[in-house]
DOKEDO-767246 format. One record per residue (C-alpha): residue number from 1; residue in three letters; x, y, z. Coordinates in Angstrom, 2 decimals, decimal comma. Layout:
N
(atom NUM "ALA" (X Y Z)) ...
REM end
This chain:
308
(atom 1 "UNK" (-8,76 -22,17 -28,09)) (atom 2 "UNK" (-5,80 -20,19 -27,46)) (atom 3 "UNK" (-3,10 -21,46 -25,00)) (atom 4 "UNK" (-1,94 -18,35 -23,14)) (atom 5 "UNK" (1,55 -18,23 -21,75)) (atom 6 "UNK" (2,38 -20,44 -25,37)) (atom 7 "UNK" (2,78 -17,60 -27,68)) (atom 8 "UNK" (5,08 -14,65 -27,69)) (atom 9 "UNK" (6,49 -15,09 -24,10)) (atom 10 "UNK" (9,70 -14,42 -24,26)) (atom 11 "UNK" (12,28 -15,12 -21,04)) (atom 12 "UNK" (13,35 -12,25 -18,73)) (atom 13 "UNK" (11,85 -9,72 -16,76)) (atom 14 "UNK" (8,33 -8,04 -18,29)) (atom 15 "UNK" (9,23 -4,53 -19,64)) (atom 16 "UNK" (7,29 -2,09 -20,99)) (atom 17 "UNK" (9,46 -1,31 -23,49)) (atom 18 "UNK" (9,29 -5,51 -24,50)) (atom 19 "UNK" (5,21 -5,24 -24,56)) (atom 20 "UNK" (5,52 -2,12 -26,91)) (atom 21 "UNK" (8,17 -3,99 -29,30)) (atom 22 "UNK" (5,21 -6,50 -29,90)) (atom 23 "UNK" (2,46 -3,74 -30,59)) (atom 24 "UNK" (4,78 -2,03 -33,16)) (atom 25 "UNK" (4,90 -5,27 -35,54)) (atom 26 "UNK" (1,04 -5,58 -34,76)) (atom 27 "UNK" (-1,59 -5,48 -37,73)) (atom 28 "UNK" (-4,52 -5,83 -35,36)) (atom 29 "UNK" (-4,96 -6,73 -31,71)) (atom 30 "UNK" (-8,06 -8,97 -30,35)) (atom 31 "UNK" (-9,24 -8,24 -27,14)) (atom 32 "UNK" (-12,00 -10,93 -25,83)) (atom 33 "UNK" (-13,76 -10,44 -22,20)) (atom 34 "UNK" (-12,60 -13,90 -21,40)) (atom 35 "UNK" (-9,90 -16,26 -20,25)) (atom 36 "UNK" (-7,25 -17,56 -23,05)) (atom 37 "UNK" (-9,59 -21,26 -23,33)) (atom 38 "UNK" (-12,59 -19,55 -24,11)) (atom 39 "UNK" (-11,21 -16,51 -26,22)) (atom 40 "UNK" (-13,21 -18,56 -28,91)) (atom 41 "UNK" (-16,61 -18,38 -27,56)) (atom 42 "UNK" (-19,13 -16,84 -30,07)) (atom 43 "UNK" (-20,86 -15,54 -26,52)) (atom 44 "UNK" (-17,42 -13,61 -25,56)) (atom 45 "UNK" (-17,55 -9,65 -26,19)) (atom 46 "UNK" (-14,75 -8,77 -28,38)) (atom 47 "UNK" (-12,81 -5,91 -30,14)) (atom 48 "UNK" (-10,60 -5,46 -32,49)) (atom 49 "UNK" (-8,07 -2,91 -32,86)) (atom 50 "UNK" (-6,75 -1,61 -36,21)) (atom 51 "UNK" (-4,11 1,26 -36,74)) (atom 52 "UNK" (-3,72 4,39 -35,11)) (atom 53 "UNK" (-5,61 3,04 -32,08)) (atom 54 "UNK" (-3,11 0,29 -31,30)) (atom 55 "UNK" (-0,98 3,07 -30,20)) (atom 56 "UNK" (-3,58 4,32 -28,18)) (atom 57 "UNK" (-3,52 0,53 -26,70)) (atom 58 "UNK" (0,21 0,79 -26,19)) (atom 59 "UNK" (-0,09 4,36 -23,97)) (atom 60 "UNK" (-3,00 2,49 -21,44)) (atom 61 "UNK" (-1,09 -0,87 -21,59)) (atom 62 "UNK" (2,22 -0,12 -19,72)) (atom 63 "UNK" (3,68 -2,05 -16,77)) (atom 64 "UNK" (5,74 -1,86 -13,90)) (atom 65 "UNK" (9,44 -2,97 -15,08)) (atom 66 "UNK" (10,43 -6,49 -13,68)) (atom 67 "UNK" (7,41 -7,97 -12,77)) (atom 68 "UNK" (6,05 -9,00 -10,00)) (atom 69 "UNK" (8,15 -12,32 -10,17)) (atom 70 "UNK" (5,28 -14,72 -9,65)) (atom 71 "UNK" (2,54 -15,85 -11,59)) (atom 72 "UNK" (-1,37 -15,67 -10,55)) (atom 73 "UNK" (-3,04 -19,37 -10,29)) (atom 74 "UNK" (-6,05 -17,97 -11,79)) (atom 75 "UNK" (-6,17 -17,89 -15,43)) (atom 76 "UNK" (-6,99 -14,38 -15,94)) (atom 77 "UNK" (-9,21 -11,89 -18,50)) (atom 78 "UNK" (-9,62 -10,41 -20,90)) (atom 79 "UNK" (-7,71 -12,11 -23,36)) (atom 80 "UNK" (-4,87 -9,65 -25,64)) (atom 81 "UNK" (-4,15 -11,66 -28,66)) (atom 82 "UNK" (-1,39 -9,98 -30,82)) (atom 83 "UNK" (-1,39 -10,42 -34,62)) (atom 84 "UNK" (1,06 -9,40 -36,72)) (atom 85 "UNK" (0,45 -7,94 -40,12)) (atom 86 "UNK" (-0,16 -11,32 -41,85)) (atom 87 "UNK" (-2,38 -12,45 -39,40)) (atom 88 "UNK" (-0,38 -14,51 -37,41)) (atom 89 "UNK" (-1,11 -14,88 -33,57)) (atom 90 "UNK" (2,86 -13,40 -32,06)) (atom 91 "UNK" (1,54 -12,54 -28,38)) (atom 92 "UNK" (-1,15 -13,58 -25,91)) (atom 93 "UNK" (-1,80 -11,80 -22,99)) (atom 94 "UNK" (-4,58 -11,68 -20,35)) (atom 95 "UNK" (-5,05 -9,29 -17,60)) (atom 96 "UNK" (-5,27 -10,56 -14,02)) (atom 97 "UNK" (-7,46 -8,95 -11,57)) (atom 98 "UNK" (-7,95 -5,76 -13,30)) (atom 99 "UNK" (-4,53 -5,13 -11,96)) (atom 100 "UNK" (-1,86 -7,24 -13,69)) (atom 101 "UNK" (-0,70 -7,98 -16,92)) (atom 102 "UNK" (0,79 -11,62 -18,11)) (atom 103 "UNK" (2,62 -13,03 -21,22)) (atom 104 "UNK" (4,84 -10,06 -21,76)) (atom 105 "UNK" (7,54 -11,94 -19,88)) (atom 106 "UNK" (8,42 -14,92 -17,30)) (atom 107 "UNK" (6,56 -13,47 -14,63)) (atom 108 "UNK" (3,07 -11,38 -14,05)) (atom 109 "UNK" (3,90 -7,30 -14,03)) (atom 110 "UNK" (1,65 -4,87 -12,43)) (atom 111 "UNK" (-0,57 -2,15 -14,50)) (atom 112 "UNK" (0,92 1,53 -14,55)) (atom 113 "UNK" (-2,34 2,79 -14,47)) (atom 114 "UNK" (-5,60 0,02 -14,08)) (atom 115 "UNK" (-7,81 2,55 -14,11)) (atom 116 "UNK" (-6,68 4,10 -17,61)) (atom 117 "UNK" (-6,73 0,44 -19,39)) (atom 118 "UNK" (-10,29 0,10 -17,57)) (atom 119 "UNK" (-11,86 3,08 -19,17)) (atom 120 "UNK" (-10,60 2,60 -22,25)) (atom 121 "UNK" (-11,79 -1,08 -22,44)) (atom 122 "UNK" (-14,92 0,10 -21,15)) (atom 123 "UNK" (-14,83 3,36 -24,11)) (atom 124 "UNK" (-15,34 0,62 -26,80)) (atom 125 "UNK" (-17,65 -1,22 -25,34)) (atom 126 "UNK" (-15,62 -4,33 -22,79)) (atom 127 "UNK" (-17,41 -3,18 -19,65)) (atom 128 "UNK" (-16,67 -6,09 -17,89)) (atom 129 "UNK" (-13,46 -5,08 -16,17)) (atom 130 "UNK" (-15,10 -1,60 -15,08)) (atom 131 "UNK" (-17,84 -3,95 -13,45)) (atom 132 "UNK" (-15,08 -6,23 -11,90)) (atom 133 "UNK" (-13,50 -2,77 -10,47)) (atom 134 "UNK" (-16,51 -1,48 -9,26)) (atom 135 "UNK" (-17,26 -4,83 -7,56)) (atom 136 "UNK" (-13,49 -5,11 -6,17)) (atom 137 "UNK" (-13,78 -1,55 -5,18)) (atom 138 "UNK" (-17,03 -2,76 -3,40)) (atom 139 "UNK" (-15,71 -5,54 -1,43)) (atom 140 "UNK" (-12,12 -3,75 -0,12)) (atom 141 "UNK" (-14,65 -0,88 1,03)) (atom 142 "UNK" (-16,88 -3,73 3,32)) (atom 143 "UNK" (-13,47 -5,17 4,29)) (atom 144 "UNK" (-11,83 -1,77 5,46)) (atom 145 "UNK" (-15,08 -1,32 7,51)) (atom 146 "UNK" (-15,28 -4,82 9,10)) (atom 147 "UNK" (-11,65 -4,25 10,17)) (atom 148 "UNK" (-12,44 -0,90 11,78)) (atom 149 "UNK" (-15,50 -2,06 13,68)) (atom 150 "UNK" (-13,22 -4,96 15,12)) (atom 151 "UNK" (-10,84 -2,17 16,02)) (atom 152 "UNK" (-13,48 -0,25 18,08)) (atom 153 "UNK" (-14,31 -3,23 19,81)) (atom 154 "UNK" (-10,88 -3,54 20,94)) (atom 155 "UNK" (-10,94 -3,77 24,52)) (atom 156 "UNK" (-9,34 -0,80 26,72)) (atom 157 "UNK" (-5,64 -0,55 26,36)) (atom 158 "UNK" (-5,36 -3,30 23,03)) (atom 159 "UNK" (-6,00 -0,92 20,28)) (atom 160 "UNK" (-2,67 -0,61 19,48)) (atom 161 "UNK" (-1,84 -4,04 19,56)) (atom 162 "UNK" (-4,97 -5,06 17,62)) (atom 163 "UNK" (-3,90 -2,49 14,58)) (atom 164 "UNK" (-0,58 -4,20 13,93)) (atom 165 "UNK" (-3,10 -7,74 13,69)) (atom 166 "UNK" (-5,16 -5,73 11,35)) (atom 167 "UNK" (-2,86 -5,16 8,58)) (atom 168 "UNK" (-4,33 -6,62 5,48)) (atom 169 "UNK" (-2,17 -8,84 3,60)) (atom 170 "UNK" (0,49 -7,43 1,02)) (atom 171 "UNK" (2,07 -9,17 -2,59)) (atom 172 "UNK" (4,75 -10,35 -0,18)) (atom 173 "UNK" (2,68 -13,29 2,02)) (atom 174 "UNK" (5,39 -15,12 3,60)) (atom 175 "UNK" (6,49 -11,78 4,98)) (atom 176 "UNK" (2,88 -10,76 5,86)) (atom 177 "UNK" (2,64 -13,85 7,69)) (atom 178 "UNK" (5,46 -13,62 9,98)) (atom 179 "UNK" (4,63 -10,08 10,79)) (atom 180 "UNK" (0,83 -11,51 11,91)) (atom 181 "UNK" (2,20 -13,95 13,71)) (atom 182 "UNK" (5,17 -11,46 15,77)) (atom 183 "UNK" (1,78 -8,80 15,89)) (atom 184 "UNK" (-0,84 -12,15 17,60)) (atom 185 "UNK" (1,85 -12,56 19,87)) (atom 186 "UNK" (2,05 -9,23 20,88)) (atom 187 "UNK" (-1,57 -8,51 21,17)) (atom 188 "UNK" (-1,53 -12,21 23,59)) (atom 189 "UNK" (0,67 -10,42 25,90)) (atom 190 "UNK" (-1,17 -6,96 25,65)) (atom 191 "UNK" (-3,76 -9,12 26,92)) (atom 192 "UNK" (-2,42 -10,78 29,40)) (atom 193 "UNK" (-1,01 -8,04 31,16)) (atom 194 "UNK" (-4,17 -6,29 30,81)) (atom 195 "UNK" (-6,35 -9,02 32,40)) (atom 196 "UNK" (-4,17 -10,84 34,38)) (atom 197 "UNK" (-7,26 -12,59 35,72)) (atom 198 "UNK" (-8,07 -15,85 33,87)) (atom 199 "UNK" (-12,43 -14,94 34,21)) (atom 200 "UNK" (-12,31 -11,61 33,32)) (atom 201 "UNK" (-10,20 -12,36 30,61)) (atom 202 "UNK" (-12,14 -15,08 29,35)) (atom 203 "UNK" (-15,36 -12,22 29,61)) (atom 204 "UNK" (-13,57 -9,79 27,56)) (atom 205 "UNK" (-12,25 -11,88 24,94)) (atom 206 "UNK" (-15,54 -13,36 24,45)) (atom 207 "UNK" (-17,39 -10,43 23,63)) (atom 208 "UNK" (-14,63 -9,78 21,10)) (atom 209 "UNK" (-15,12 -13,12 19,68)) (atom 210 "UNK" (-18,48 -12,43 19,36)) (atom 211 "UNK" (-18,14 -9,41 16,71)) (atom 212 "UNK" (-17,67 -11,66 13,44)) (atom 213 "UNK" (-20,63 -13,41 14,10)) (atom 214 "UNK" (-22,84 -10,35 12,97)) (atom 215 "UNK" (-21,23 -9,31 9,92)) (atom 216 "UNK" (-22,79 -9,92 7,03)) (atom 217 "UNK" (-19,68 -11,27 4,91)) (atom 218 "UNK" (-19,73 -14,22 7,09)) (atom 219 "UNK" (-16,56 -16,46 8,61)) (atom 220 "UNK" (-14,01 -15,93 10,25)) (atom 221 "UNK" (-10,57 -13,08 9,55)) (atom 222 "UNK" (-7,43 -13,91 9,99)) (atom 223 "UNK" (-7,69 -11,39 13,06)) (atom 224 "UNK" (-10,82 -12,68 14,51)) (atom 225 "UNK" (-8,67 -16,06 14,50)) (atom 226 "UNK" (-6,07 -14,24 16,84)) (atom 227 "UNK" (-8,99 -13,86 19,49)) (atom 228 "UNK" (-10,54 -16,91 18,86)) (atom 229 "UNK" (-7,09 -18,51 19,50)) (atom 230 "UNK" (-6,36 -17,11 22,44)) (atom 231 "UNK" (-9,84 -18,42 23,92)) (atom 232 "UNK" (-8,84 -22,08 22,51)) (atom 233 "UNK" (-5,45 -21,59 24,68)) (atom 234 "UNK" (-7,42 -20,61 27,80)) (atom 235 "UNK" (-8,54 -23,29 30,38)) (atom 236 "UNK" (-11,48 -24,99 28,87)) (atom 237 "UNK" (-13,10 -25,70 32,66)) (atom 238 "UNK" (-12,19 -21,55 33,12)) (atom 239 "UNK" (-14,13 -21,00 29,90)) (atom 240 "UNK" (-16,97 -22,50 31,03)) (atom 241 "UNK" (-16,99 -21,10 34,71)) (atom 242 "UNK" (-16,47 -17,38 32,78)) (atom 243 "UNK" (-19,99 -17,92 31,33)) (atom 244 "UNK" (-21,47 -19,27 34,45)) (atom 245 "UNK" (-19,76 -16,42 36,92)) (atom 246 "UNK" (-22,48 -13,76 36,43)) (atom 247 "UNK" (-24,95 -13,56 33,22)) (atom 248 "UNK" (-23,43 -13,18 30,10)) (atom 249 "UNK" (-23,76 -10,22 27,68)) (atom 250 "UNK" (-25,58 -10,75 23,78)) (atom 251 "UNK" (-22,32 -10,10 22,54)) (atom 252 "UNK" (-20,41 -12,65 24,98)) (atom 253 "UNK" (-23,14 -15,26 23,56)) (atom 254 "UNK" (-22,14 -14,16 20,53)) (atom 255 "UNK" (-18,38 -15,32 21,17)) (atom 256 "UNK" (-20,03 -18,15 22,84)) (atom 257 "UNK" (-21,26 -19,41 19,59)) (atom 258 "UNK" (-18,63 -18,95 17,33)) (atom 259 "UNK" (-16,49 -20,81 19,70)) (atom 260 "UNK" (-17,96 -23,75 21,04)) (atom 261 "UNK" (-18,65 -24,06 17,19)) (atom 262 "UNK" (-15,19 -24,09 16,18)) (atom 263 "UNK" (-13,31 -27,15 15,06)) (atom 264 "UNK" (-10,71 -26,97 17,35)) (atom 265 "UNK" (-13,24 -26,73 20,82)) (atom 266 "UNK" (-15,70 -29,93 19,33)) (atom 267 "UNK" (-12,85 -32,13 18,43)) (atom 268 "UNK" (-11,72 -31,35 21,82)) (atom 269 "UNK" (-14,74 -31,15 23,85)) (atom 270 "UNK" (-17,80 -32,14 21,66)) (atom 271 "UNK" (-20,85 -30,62 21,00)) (atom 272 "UNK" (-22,56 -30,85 24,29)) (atom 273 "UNK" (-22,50 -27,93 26,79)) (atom 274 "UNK" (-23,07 -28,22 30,77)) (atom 275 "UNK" (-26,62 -26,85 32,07)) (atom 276 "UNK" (-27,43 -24,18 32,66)) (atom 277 "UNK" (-25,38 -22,77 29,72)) (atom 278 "UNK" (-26,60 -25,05 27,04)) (atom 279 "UNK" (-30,07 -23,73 27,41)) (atom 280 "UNK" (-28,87 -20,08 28,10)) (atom 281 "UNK" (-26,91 -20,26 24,92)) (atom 282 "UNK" (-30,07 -22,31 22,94)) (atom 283 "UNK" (-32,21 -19,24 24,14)) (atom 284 "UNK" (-30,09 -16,43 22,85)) (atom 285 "UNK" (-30,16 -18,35 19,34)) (atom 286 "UNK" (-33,13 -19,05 19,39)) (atom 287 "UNK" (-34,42 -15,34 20,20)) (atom 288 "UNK" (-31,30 -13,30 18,48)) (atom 289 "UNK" (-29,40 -15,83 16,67)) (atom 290 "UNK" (-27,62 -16,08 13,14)) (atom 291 "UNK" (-28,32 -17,82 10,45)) (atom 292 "UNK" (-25,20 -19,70 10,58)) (atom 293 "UNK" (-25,90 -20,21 14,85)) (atom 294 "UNK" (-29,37 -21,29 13,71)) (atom 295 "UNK" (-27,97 -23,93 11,47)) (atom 296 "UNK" (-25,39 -25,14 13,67)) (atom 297 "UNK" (-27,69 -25,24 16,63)) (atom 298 "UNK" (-30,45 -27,51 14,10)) (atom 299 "UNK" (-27,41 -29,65 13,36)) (atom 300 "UNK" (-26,55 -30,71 17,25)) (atom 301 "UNK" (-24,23 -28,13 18,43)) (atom 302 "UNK" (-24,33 -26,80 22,00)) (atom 303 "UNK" (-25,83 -29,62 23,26)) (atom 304 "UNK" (-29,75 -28,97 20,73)) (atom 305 "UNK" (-31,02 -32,01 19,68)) (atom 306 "UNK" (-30,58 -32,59 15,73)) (atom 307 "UNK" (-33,03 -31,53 14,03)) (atom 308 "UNK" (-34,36 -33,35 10,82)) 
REM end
């Protein structure tokens, strides 16, 4: 077992220029496709670099200068274990997210250039970071497309407003978080001022609320919160006359669902839902729901009987 973060850290800022110091006194450099407490693992794809290839090592493995001045909670992989020319272990490293480099240093750094490291992990046979890419590529492309199709749902005259929500969240949280919370307060008073009245507000907001519950990755973002928010802040008796006012649309019993499901609505106002709603609402799921409706409507919400 090898105890990263132990061996060859030394205090200060990461520097590229420190990480190369260590593969100059290196005999040969273990690479395992795992984290530091399983780099031992018989199962765990390895390599093991010898001579004029450590220096090829050293031009891929370069970081940004100073770190990032935090330290992932994950443990990280795969595992860079330094040895000098007698063998003994002088640096452990692991790679975090494809991304980030840490044990050069007090704090994780960021990659130069991922990509390069990745291909020339994957050139000697560690394929698993290329798969991790590909995968991570995969999942930002899904997530930039869910956000845009929440965009175009944006009501008239809130696009705007609903961008600045939008944002996806940067290294810097604290400071992503206050600008999401100065952008949902915007978009609240976009809103407001665009549907000054409290049932056609209700309508539109709905139907908005009712986008998350088709996508395929499931739950809630932090910018269908800001709509499902703003419903939680409306009149709860207003709510319920919005529904009852005229028919609803699919997409407002969509909205429907995902809110009379929330946390925040049952602690306050149960499960049950006035007639003729509840069976309105039971007959959209039952014809065009969710999985996720489904199994919230089997387990007593919106006024179904629990199924066993």
């Amino acid at each position: 077992m090898v105890y990263e973060g132990n061996i060859g850290v030394a205090e200060g800022a990461p520097t590229t220029a420190r990480l190369r110091d260590v593969l100059n006194r290196a005999g040969h450099v273990v690479i395992v496709e795992a984290p530091p407490d399983e780099a031992d693992s018989a199962d765990a794809a390895r390599i093991v670099v010898t001579g004029a290839e450590i220096a090829g090592l050293a031009q891929v493995l370069t970081i940004v200068d100073g770190g990032t001045g935090d330290r992932c909670r994950c443990d990280g992989w795969p595992t860079i274990m330094v040895h000098d020319a007698n063998g003994e272990l002088i640096a452990c490293w692991t790679l975090h997210h494809q991304s980030g480099l840490r044990g050069v240093g007090d704090c994780d750094a960021d990659l130069r250039d991922g990509p390069a490291l990745t291909a020339w992990l994957a050139k000697r046979g560690l394929t698993g970071s290329r798969e991790v890419q590909a995968e991570l590529a995969a999942q930002e492309s899904e997530a930039n497309l869910r956000r845009l199709r929440w965009l175009q749902a944006a009501p008239a005259g809130l696009r705007d407003a609903a961008m600045d929500v939008a944002q996806p969240p940067g290294r810097d949280l604290q400071a992503w978080s206050d600008r999401l919370s100065d952008a949902t307060a915007r978009l609240t008073t976009h809103v407001q001022h665009e549907y000054p009245d409290a049932i056609d507000r209700i309508r539109v907001l709905l139907a908005w609320a009712g986008i998350p519950a088709r996508e395929s990755t499931g739950g809630l973002k932090w910018y269908d919160m800001a709509i499902q928010q703003q419903l939680l802040a409306e009149d709860s008796d207003l709510v319920l006359a919005a529904l009852a006012t005229c028919p609803p649309s699919p997409a407002q019993l969509d909205g429907a669902a995902e809110l009379f499901a929330s946390l925040e609505w049952t602690e306050a106002h149960g499960t049950q839902l006035p007639e003729p709603l509840r069976s309105i609402l039971i007959g959209h799921i039952e014809a065009h729901g969710t999985g996720p409706m489904r199994f919230r409507m089997h387990h007593g919400y919106y006024g179904a009987e629990r199924s066993a």
